[in-house]
N, C-alpha and C positions, 0 to 999 in steps of 0.2 A: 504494500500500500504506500503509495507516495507520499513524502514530506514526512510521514512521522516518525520519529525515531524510536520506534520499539523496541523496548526490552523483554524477551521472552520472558517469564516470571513460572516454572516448572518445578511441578514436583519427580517428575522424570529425571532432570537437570541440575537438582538442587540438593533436595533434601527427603529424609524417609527414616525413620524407624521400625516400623516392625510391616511385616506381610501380612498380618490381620487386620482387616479392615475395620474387623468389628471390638479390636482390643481395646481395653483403658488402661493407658499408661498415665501412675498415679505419680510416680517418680521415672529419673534415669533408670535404663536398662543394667544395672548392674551387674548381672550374671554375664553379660557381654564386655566386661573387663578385663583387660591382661593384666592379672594383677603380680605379672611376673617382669613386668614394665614398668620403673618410675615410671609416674606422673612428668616427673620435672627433666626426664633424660628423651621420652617420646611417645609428646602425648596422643598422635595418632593411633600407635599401636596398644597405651593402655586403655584409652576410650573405648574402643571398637574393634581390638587387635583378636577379642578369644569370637565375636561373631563373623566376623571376615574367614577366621579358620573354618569356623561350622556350615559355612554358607559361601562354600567357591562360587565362582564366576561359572556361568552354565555354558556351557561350547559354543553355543550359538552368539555368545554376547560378548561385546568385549569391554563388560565395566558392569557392577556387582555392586545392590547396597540396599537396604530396607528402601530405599527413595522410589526406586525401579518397582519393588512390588506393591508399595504403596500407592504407586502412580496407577497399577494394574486394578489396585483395588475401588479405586473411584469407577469403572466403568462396570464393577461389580455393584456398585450401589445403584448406577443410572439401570442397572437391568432390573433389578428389585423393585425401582418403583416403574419404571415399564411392564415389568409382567403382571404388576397388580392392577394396573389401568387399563391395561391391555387385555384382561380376565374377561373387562365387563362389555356390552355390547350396546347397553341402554343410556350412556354419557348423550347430552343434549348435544346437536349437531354443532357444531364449528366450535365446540367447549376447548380450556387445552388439555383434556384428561381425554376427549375422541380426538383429537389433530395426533396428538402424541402417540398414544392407545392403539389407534388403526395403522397408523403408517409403521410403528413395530410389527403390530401384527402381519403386515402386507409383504414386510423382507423377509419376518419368518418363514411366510409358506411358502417354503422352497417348492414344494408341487407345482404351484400354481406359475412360479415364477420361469422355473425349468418348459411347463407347459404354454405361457406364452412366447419363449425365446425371444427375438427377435425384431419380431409382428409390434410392438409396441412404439417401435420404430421405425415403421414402413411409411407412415404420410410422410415425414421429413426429407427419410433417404430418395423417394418417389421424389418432390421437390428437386432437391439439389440434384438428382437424375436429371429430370426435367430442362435442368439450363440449357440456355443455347446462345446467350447474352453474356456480357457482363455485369449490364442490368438484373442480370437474373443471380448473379454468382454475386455480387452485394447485396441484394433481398436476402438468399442465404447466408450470409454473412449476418445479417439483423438477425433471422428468428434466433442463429445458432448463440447470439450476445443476448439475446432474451436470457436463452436457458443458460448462462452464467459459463460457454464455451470460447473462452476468449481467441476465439479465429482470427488471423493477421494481425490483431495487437488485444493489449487488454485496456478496461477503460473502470473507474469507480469513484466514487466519492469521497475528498477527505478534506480534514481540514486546511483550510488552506497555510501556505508557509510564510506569506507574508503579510495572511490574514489567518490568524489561525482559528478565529472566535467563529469566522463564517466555513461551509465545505462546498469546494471547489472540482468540478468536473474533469477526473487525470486521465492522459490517456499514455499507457504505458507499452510494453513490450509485452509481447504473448503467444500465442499458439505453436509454440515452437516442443519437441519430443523430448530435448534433450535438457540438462540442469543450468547450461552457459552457453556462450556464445562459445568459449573456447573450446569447446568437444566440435563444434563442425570446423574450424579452420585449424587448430592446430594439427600437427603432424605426428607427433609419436603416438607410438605403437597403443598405450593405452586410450586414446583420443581416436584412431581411426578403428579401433576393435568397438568402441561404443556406438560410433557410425553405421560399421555393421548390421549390430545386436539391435539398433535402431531398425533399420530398414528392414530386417528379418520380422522383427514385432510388427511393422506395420502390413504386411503385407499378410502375417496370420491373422492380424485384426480384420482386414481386409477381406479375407479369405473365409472367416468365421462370419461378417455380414453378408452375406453368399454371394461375391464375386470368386470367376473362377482362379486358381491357381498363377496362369499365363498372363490376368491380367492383373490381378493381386498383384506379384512381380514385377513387372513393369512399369507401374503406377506406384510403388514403393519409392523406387528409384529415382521418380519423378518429384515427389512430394519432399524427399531428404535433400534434395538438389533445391526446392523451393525455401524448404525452410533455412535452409543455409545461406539464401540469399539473401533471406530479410534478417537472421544472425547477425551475419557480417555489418550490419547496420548497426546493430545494438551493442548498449553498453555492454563492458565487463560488469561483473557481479560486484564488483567494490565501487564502480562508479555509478550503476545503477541503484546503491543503497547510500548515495550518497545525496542530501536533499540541496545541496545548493549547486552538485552540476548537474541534477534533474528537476531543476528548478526555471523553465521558461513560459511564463502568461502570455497570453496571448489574445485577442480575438477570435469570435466566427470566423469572420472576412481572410483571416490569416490563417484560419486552421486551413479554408475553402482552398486557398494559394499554393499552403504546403503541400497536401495532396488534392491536386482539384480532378483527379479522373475517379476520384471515391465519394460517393453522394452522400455528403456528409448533410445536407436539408435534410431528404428524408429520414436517414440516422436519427438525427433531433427532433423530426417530426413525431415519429414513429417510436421512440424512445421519451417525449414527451418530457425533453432536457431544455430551460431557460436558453440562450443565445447571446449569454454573459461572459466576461472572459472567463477561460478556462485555461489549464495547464499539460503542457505536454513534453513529457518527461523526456522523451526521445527524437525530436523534428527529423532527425535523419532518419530515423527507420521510416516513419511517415513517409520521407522522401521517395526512400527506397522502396517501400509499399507500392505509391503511385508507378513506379516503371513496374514494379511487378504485376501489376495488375492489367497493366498495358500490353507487354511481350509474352505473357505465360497464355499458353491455350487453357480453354477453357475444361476441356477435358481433364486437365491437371487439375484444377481449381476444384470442379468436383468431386475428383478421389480424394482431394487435398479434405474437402469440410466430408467428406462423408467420415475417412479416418478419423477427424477429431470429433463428428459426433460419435461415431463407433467407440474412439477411447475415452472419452469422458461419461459416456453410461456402461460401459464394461461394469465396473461392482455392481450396478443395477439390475443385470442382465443374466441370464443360466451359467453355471458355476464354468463353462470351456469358456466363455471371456471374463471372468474374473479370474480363473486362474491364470490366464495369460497376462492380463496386468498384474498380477502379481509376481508372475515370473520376471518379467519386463522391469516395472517401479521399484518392486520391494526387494525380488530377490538379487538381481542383477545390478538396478542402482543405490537401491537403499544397503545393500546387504543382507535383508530381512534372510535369514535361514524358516524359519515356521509363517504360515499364514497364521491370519488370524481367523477363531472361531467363526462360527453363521453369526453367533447369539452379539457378541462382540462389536461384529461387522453391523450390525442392524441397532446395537444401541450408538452408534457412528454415524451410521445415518441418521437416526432421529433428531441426535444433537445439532448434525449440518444443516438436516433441513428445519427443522422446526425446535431451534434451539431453547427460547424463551417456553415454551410449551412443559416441553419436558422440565424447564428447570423450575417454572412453578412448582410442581409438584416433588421434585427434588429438595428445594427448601423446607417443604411443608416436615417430609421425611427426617434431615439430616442438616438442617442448619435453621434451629429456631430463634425469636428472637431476642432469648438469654446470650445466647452464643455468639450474636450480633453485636452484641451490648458487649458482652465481654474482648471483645478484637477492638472498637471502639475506646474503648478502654486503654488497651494496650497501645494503639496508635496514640491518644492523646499524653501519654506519660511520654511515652517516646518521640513527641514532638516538643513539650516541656524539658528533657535530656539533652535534645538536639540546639533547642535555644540558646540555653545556657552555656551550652558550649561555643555556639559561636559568640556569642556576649564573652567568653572568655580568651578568645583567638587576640592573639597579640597583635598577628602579620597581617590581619586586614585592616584596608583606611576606612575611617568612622563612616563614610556615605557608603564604603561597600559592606559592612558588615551591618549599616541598616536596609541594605536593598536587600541582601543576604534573608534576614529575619522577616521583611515583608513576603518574597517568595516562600517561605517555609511555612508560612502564616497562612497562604494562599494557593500551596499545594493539597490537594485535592485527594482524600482517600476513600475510594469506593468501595464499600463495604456488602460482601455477599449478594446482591443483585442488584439490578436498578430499580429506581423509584417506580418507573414506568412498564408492565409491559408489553410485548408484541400482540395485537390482536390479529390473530388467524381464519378469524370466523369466516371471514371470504374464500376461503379458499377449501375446495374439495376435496375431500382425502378419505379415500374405500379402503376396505379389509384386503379387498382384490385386486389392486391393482397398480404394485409398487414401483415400476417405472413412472405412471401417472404421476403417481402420490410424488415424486423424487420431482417432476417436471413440474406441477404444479409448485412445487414450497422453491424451485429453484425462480421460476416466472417473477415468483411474491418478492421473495428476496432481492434480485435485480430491481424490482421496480420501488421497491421500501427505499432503497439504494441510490435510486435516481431522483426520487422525489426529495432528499436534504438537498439538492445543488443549492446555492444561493442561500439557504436557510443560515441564522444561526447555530453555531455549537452546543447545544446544551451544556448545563453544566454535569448532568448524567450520563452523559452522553456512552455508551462503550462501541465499543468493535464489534463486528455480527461475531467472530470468534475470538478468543477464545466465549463461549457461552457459561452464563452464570454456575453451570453444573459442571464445568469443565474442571481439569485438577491444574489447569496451566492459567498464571495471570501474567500483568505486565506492569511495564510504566511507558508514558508516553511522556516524552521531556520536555517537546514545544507546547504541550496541552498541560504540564504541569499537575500531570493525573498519574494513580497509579488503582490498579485494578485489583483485587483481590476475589475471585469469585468462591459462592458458596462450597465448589468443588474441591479448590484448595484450601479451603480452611475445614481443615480434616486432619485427625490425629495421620500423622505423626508431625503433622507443619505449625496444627493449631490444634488443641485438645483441651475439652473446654472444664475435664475432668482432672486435669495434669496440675501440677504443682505450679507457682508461677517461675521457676528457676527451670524448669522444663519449658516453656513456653518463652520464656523474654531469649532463652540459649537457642531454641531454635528460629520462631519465628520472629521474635524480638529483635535479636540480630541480622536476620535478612530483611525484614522494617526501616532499621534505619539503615543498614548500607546503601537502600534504594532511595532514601528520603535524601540522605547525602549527594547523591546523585546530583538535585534538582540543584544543588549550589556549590557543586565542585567546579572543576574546567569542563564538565560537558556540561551542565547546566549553565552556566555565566554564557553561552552563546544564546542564550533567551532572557527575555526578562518575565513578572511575575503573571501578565496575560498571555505570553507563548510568543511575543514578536521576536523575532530574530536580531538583538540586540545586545552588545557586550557589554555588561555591567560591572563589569572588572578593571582595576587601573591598571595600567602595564607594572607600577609595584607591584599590585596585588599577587597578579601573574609570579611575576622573578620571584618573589619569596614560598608561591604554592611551592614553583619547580624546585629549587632551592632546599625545600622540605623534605620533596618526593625524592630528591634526588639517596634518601636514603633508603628506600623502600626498592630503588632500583638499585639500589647494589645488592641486600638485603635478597633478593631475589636472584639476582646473577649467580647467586654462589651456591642455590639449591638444583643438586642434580640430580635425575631420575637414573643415570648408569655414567659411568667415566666416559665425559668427552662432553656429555649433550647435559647440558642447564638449559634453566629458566632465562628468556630476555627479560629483562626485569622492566624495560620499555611496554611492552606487547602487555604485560598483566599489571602494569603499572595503577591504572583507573579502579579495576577491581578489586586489586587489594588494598592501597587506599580504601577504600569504600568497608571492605572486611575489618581493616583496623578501625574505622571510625564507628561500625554496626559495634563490635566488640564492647568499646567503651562506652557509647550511649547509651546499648542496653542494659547493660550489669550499673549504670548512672540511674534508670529508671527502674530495674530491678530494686536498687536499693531505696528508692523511693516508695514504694508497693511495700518492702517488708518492715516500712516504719510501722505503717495501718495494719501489717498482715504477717505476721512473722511465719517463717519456715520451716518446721522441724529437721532436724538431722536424720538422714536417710542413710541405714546401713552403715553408718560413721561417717556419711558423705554431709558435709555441712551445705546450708543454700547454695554459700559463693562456689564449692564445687561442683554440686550439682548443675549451675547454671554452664559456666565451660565444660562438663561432659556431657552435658545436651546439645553442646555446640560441636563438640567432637564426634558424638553421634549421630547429629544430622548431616554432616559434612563430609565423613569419612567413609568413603566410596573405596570398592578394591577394584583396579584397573589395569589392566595388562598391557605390558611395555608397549608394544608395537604402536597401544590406543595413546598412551603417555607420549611416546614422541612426533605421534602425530600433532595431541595438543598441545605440546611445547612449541611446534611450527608455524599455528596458525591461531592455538584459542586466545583470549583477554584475559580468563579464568589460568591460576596453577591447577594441576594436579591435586589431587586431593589431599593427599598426605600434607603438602606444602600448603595449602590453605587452610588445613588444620590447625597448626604448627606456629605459623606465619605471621597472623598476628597478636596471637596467644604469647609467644617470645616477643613482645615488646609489651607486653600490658604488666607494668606492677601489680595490678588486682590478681592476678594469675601468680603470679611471684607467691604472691601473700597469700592467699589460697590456699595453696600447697607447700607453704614452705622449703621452698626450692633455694636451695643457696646459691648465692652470686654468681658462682661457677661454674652451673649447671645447665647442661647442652640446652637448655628450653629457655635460658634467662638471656637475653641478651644486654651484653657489656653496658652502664650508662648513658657511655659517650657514643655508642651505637642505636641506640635504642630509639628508633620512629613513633612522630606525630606530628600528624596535620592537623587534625581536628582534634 
C-alpha cells in the first residue's frame, strides 16, 4: 500500500509463549529455565534454554518458539467461533453471524466445490475469450480490478503523503507472477530457474482452465515475455517501499497523457472514482503499459487476464488448482514444505473476505471488555514512562523535546477493534456457493475501497488487513497510529490473567519500542498530524547519532559463527527501540506495583520475572543458515542477540540478579548504551 510506512506488528514475528491457546499463564514459565545457566553469564539460554531443548525446530521450518504456535493458535480460535455460527442456519439475512457463518460453511463443502470446478468461472473467461478489440481487453481489464485482480498495475486507496488526514487514489505496480522485478531481468542461475518454474505454472494453470496443452505452452511463453516487459519498468523492491521516490501527484489530464491509449474515463466512470489529483507510484510503468498495450496482440492479452483470473481464484477452486498454487507460491516460492488444512484454509478466507464479520463475533468470544480496559491501561502507564523520559533527555533542544511530547501525546493506540463496523448486509452470500460468496465480498471490498478517495482519515481509521481477529498488528508512522487487534492481544502477547511482570516483559516492552518509534529518527520525518516534516534540529540529529553510535559497535561485535557478525548499522533502529521498550517498561512496571505489589514466584522476585518474560517472549531457536540470512538483510538481531542486547546495558537487570561488574551480561560503564 503506498505512502505508509508499515510496520508488521506479528505474533509469528515477534513473540509467543506457550502452544496452548487455551493456557493461563499466571506467572513466567519456569520449568522452561536452564537453571544450569547464570542468569548474568547468558541470559538467553537460562530464560528459554531447557524449552528450546524440549521443543527442536521441526524440519520443515527454519526458526522454533512458542510465538510460531501461538501464532497457529489464533486461527484455532477464529475456527471455534466459525463453527459455532456456522452450526446454525436460521441467522437473519445479511447479519454478521450469516455473512460469516455461510461463506465458512460454503469453503467447507468440499463436494460441492470439487462439483462445481471451474463453471463458476465460465461468464468471465467467455468475456475475455470474446475480445477482438483493445476496447474489449480494457473492459476486461475493469471487471478483473473489480474483483481485486490487479491486471497491468494495481490501484487503492491511502492516505495521502503529503496529505495524510485525507486518502488518495494510488496506482501502483501489479499483475506480475513473480516476487520483483529482478527475477525476470537478472541473469543467474537462481533468477532464470524461477522464470522457468514460472512459465511451467502458468501454463498448468492454463491447462487446468481447459485450454489444451499446445496452446497452454505457447501462450505461457507469451504472457512471461509480457510480464517482463512491464517488470522492467518497475521499481526495485526497496525503491518501491520507498514513499518519497513513489511519491508523484498528479492530475486526470496527466494520468490521461501518461498512458492515453488506456481508457482511463471509463476506468473512473465505471469505478465511480472523484477526478481529483491522485498518485502514481510508478509513471514509467504506466508509460511502459501504454506501448504495451499498443504492440502486444491481443491474443496474448487474453491468455495474459484469463491466467491471472485462473491464478487468483485457484484457492477458491477444486483442490488440482489449489494444489498447484501451492506448489507454485508456497512451496517453490514461499518454501512452504506442508499445505495448509481445508479447515485453516477457509477460516482464511473468511477473515479476507468478510473480515469485520467474523471479528464481531471473535470479540464477543475472546477479547471482552475487561480485557480492553486492561491493555488501555497498560498503554496509558507506558505513555506516562515514555514522557518522562523524554522530559529527562539531556540531548534534545527544548522546542524538540516539546514537539517530541506533543507527538506522543497524539499518537494514537487502537485498541482490539474499531469503533465502527463493516456492514455486509448488501451483499449475498449462500451455503452453496463459494467462489460466489469469495467474488461477491471481493466486489464489496474494492468498492468500500474506492468510495474513501477524497474522504477524510478517520481517526479509527484501520487497514482492510491485518483484520481485528487477526494475530498480526502494526504501526503506521505518517498516520501516527499503531494497531493492536483483538487477535493479538492473546496470551502469550497479552494475558489478561498473567501477572503484571508477565505482561509489561512481554507486551509492555514491545509497547513502547513501537511508541519510541513515533519520535526517534524514523518518526522526526513527520510531525504530530503525519505531514512529512522534520522536526528535529541538525543538533538534535548529531547527538541521537553520536549516542547510537554505541549501540553500533555494541552490535558489531555479536556473532552468530566466526567471520559473520551483526552490522550494527542494519539493526541499529531496532535495537535502539529494544533498549528504550526495556526501560520504559520495567519504569511503568514499577509504577503499577506501587498500587499492586507482586509476589515472588518460585524465588523469582517481580523485577525478574519481568526480564524473563522478556527473554521468553523473545527467545526464538533458529538455524544458522536462517541467522545469516538475517544478519544480510533483516533491521531485527537474531534472537539470542536481542535477548541479550539490551538486557547488558540496563542496571535494572544488573540489580535484579545480582550480577557482578564482570559478568559476561553487564556491560562495562563507560560502555554501557542510552538514548532514551
Amino acid at each position: 500500500m503506498h505512502k505508509l510506512f508499515v510496520f508488521p506488528w506479528s505474533l509469528a514475528a515477534m513473540l509467543g509463549m506457550t502452544a496452548d491457546a487455551h493456557a493461563v499463564l499466571e506467572a513466567v514459565q519456569t520449568h522452561d529455565l536452564n537453571r544450569q545457566v547464570e542468569a548474568c553469564t547468558d541470559f538467553y539460554e537460562f530464560a528459554n534454554g531447557n524449552w528450546r531443548a524440549d521443543n527442536p525446530i521441526p524440519a520443515s521450518l527454519q526458526r522454533w518458539s512458542r510465538k510460531l504456535s501461538a501464532h497457529d493458535g489464533n486461527w484455532h480460535r477464529q475456527q471455534s467461533v466459525l463453527e459455532a455460527i456456522a452450526g446454525r442456519k436460521d441467522w437473519r439475512p445479511g447479519s454478521a453471524e450469516q455473512v460469516a457463518g455461510d461463506h465458512y460453511a460454503s469453503c467447507m463443502d468440499e463436494s460441492a466445490v470439487e462439483a462445481a470446478g471451474a463453471a463458476p468461472l465460465s461468464a468471465l473467461m467467455t468475456e475475455i475469450d470474446r475480445a477482438r478489440t483493445l476496447a474489449d481487453v480494457e473492459r476486461s481489464i475493469r471487471r478483473l480490478q473489480d474483483l481485486a485482480v490487479p491486471v497491468a498495475f494495481g490501484s487503492s486507496s491511502a492516505p495521502g503523503y503529503h496529505d495524510p488526514l485525507h486518502f488518495v487514489w494510488t496506482i501502483s505496480a501489479g499483475g506480475l507472477g513473480l516476487p520483483d522485478r529482478d527475477f525476470y531481468l537478472k541473469s543467474e542461475s537462481r533468477f532464470a530457474e524461477a522464470r522457468e518454474k514460472l512459465q511451467a505454472h502458468v501454463a498448468r494453470v492454463l491447462t487446468l482452465g481447459g485450454i489444451s496443452d499446445a496452446q497452454a505452452n505457447a501462450a505461457a511463453i507469451k504472457i512471461v515475455s509480457l510480464e517482463k516487459r512491464l517488470a522492467g519498468a518497475s521499481l526495485d523492491s526497496a525503491a518501491a517501499a520507498d514513499p518519497v521516490a513513489t511519491d508523484h501527484i498528479m492530475t486526470f489530464a496527466q494520468l490521461k497523457t501518461l498512458a492515453p491509449h488506456f481508457d482511463w474515463e471509463a476506468y473512473f466512470d465505471e469505478a465511480k472514482l472523484p477526478r481529483i489529483p491522485l498518485n502514481v507510484a510508478e509513471p514509467k510503468l504506466l508509460q511502459q503499459l501504454d506501448r504495451v498495450l499498443m504492440d502486444t496482440p491481443i491474443a496474448t492479452w487474453k491468455a495474459y487476464l484469463q491466467w491471472q483470473l485462473l491464478e487468483s481464484a485457484s484457492p477458491s477452486l477444486p483442490k488440482r488448482f489449489a494444489q498447484e498454487a501451492f506448489d507454485y507460491k508456497e512451496r517453490y516460492l514461499g518454501k512452504r514444505i506442508e499445505a495448509k488444512g481445508r479447515a485453516q484454509s477457509c477460516v482464511e478466507s473468511t477473515d479476507a473476505s468478510f473480515g469485520d464479520a467474523l471479528a464481531q463475533q471473535y470479540v464477543k468470544a475472546y477479547f471482552p471488555p475487561a480485557a480492553k480496559a486492561q491493555v488501555q491501561e497498560i498503554v496509558r502507564n507506558l505513555r506516562i514512562a515514555l514522557r518522562e523520559r523524554i522530559e529527562a533527555v539531556q540531548w534534545m533542544a527544548p522546542q524538540t523535546k516539546k514537539a517530541a511530547l506533543e507527538k506522543l501525546a497524539a499518537t494514537d493506540v487502537q485498541v482490539g477493534y474499531p469503533g465502527h463496523w463493516t456492514d455486509y448486509s448488501a451483499v449475498r452470500v449462500r451455503r452453496d456457493a463459494f467462489w460466489n460468496n469469495v467474488a461477491a465480498a471481493r466486489r464489496f471490498n474494492v468498492n468500500e475501497d474506492r468510495q474513501q478517495v477524497g474522504k477524510p482519515v478517520s481517526r479509527d481509521f484501520w487497514l482492510p488487513t491485518p483484520t481485528p481477529s487477526s494475530a498480526d498488528g502494526y504501526l503506521i508512522v505518517e498516520l501516527n497510529k499503531i494497531v493492536l487487534p483483538a487477535g493479538l492481544l492473546q496470551p502469550p502477547f497479552f494475558n489478561p490473567n498473567a501477572t503484571d511482570p508477565v505482561n509489561y516483559g512481554a507486551f509492555g516492552i514491545a509497547l513502547a519500542h513501537d511508541l519510541t518509534h513515533f519520535i526517534d529518527s524514523l518518526g522526526a520525518a513527520n510531525d504530530l498530524k503525519g505531514y512529512p516534516t522534520n522536526w528535529w534540529t541538525d543538533a538534535d540529529r548529531m547527538q541521537f547519532e553520536q549516542r547510537s553510535q554505541c549501540v553500533v559497535d555494541q552490535f558489531n561485535g555479536y556473532f552468530i559463527e566466526p567471520g559473520v557478525h551483526h552490522d550494527g548499522r542494519r539493526v541499529l533502529g531496532e535495537s535502539i527501540a529494544d533498549l528504550a521498550g526495556v526501560h520504559i517498561a520495567y519504569a511503568a512496571l514499577q509504577r503499577v506495583m506501587q498500587a499492586h505489589p507482586v509476589p515472588v514466584v518460585d524465588g523469582f522476585t517481580p523485577e525478574q520475572q519481568f526480564f524473563i518474560s522478556w527473554g521468553q517472549a523473545t527467545g526464538a531457536a533458529m538455524r544458522l543458515e536462517a541467522q545469516r540470512q538475517l544478519v544480510a538483510s533483516d533491521p531485527h538481531p537474531a534472537p539470542k542477540f536481542r535477548v541479550i542486547g539490551p538486557l547488558s546495558n540496563s542496571q535494572e537487570f544488573q540489580k535484579a540478579f545480582s550480577c557482578a561488574v564482570s559478568a559476561p551480561m553487564v556491560r562495562p560503564p563507560e560502555k554501557r548504551c542510552q538514548v532514551w
